[in-house]
C-alpha positions as CSV (number, residue, x, y, z in Angstrom):
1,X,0.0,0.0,0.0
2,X,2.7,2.4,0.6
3,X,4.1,1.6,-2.6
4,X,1.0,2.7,-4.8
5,X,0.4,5.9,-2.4
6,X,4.2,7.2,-3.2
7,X,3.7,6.2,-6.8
8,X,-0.1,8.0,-6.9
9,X,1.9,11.1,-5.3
10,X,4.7,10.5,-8.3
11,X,1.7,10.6,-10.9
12,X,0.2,13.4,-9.5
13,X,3.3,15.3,-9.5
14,X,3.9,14.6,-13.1
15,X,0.0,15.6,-14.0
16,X,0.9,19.0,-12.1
17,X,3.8,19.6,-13.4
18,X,2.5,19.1,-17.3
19,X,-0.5,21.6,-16.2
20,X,2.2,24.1,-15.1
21,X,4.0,23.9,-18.1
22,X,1.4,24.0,-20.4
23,X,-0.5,27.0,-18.4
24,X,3.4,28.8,-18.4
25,X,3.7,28.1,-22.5
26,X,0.0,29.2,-23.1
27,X,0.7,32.4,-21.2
28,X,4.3,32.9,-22.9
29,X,2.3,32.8,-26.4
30,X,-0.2,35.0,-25.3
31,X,1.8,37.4,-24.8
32,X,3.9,37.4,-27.9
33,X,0.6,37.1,-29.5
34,X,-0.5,40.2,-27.7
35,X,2.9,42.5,-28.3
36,X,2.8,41.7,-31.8
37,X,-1.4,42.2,-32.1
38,X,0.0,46.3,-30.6
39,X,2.7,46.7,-32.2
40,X,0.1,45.7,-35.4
41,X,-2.1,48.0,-34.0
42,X,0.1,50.9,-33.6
43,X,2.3,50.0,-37.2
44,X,-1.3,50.3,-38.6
45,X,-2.1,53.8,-36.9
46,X,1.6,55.2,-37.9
47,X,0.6,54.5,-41.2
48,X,-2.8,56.3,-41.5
49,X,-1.8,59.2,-39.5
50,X,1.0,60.0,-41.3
51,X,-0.8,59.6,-44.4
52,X,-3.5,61.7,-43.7
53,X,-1.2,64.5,-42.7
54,X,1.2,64.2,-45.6
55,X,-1.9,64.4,-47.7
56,X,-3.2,66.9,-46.0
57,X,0.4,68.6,-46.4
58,X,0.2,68.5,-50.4
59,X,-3.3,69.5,-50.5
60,X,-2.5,73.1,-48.9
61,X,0.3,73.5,-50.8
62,X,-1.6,72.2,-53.8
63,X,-4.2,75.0,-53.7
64,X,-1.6,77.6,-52.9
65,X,0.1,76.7,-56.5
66,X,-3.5,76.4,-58.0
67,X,-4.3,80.0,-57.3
68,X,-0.2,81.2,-57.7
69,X,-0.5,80.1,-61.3
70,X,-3.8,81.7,-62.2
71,X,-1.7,85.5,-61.9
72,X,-3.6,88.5,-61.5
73,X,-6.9,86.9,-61.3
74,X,-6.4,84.4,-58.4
75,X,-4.1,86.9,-56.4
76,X,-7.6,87.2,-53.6
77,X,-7.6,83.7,-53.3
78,X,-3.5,82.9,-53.6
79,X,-3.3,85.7,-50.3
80,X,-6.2,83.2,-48.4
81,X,-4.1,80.1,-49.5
82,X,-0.9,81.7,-48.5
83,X,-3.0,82.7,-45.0
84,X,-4.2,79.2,-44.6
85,X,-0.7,77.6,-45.5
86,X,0.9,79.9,-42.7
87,X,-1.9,79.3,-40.4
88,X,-2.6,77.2,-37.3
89,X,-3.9,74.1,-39.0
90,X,-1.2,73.6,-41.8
91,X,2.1,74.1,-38.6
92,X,-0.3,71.2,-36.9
93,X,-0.1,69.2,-39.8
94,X,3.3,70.0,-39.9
95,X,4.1,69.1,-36.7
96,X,1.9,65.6,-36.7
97,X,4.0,64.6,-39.4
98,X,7.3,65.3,-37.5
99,X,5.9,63.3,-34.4
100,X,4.6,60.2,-36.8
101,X,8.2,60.5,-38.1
102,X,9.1,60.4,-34.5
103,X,7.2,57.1,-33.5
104,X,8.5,55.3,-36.0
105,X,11.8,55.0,-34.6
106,X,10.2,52.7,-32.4
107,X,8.8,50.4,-35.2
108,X,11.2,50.2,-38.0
109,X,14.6,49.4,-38.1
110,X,17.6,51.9,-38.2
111,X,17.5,51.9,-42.2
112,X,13.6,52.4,-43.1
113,X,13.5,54.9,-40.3
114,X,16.5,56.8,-41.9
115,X,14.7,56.5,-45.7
116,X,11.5,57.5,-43.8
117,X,13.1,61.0,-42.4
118,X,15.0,61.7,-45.7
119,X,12.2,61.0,-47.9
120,X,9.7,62.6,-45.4
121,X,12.1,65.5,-45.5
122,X,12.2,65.5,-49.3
123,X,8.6,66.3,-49.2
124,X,8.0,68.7,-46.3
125,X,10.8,70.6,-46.9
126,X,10.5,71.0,-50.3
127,X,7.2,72.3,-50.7
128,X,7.9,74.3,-47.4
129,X,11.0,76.2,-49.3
130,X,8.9,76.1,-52.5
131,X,6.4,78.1,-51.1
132,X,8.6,80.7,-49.2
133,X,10.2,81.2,-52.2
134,X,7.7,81.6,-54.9
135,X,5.3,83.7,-52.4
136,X,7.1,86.6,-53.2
137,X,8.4,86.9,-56.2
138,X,6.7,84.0,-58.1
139,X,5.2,84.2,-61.8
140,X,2.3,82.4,-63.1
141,X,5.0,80.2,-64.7
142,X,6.6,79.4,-61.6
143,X,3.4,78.5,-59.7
144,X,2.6,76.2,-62.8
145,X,6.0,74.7,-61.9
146,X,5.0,74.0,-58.8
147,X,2.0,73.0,-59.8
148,X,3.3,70.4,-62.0
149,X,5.2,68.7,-60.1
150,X,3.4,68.2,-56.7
151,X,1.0,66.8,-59.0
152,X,3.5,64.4,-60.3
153,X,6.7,64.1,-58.8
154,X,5.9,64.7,-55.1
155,X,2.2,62.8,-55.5
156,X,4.8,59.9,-56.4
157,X,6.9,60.7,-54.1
158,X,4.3,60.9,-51.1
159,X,2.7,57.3,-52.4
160,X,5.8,55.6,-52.3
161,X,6.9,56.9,-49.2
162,X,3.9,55.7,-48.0
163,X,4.2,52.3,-49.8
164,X,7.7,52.2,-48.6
165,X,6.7,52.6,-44.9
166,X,3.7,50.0,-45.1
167,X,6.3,47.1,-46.6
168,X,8.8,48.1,-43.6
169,X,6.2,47.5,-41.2
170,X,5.0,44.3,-42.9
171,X,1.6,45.2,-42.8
172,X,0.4,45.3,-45.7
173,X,-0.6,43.3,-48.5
174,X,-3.9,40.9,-49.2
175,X,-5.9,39.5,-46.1
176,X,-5.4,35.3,-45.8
């Protein structure tokens, strides 16, 4: 009898032991599972936010070239496109971009962060100067410029970024 008692005690044991384990794996999943389910989450909200303020970025600086190449005859609304473009909203914009730029140093690596700033910067700062420049001395021809390219080049440049960005965080791509 004391024989089957210390090996009941033995099985036992064992049986506990496997439930430990398998409770101590279950929770070690989890929470990879629910790290990676937030860093999703937060590689997902990078993405829109920054893309919604970049777009929002080349929109007002869109319709300040739309009424810049118009001359004479858009110079009313060119001076409320300049207004808006120096206003409150477009530095907000400005500045969400910077601090999306700034969060994702915590989700890419070293190199697509470093392509994220430069090409971030290639766009910002570019209309940014563009702007300052042309404001006071620009022709109709040089708004068209402008015009022009942030209708091509910088649309581009903007979707790729973007593009870019998304395949960094490997979030994109068809649903299985």
């Amino acid at each position: 009898m004391t024989l089957r008692l210390a090996t009941f005690n033995v099985e036992n044991l064992f049986e506990r032991d496997n439930a430990l384990n398998t409770t101590t794996c279950e929770r070690g999943l989890k929470g990879r599972l629910d790290r990676r389910s937030e860093q999703f989450r937060s590689s997902v909200a990078l993405v829109d936010t920054l893309a919604g303020s970049l777009w929002a970025y080349w929109k007002l600086a869109l319709r300040v070239a739309y009424y810049g190449r118009q001359g004479q005859r858009g110079s009313k609304d060119l001076n409320l496109a300049l207004r808006r473009w120096d206003g409150d909203d477009a530095w907000q914009i400005g500045c969400e971009i910077q601090i999306q730029v700034s969060r994702s140093k915590r989700l890419l690596p070293p190199p697509a962060q470093q392509k994220l700033d430069k090409a971030q910067q290639d766009v910002v700062d570019y209309l940014d100067h563009e702007i300052d420049r042309l404001r006071d001395a620009g022709t109709p021809d040089d708004w068209k410029k402008l015009y022009a390219s942030l209708m091509t080049e910088k649309r581009m440049a903007i979707d790729s970024l973007l593009t870019s960005v998304t395949a960094d965080l490997k979030i994109g791509g068809t649903p299985r």
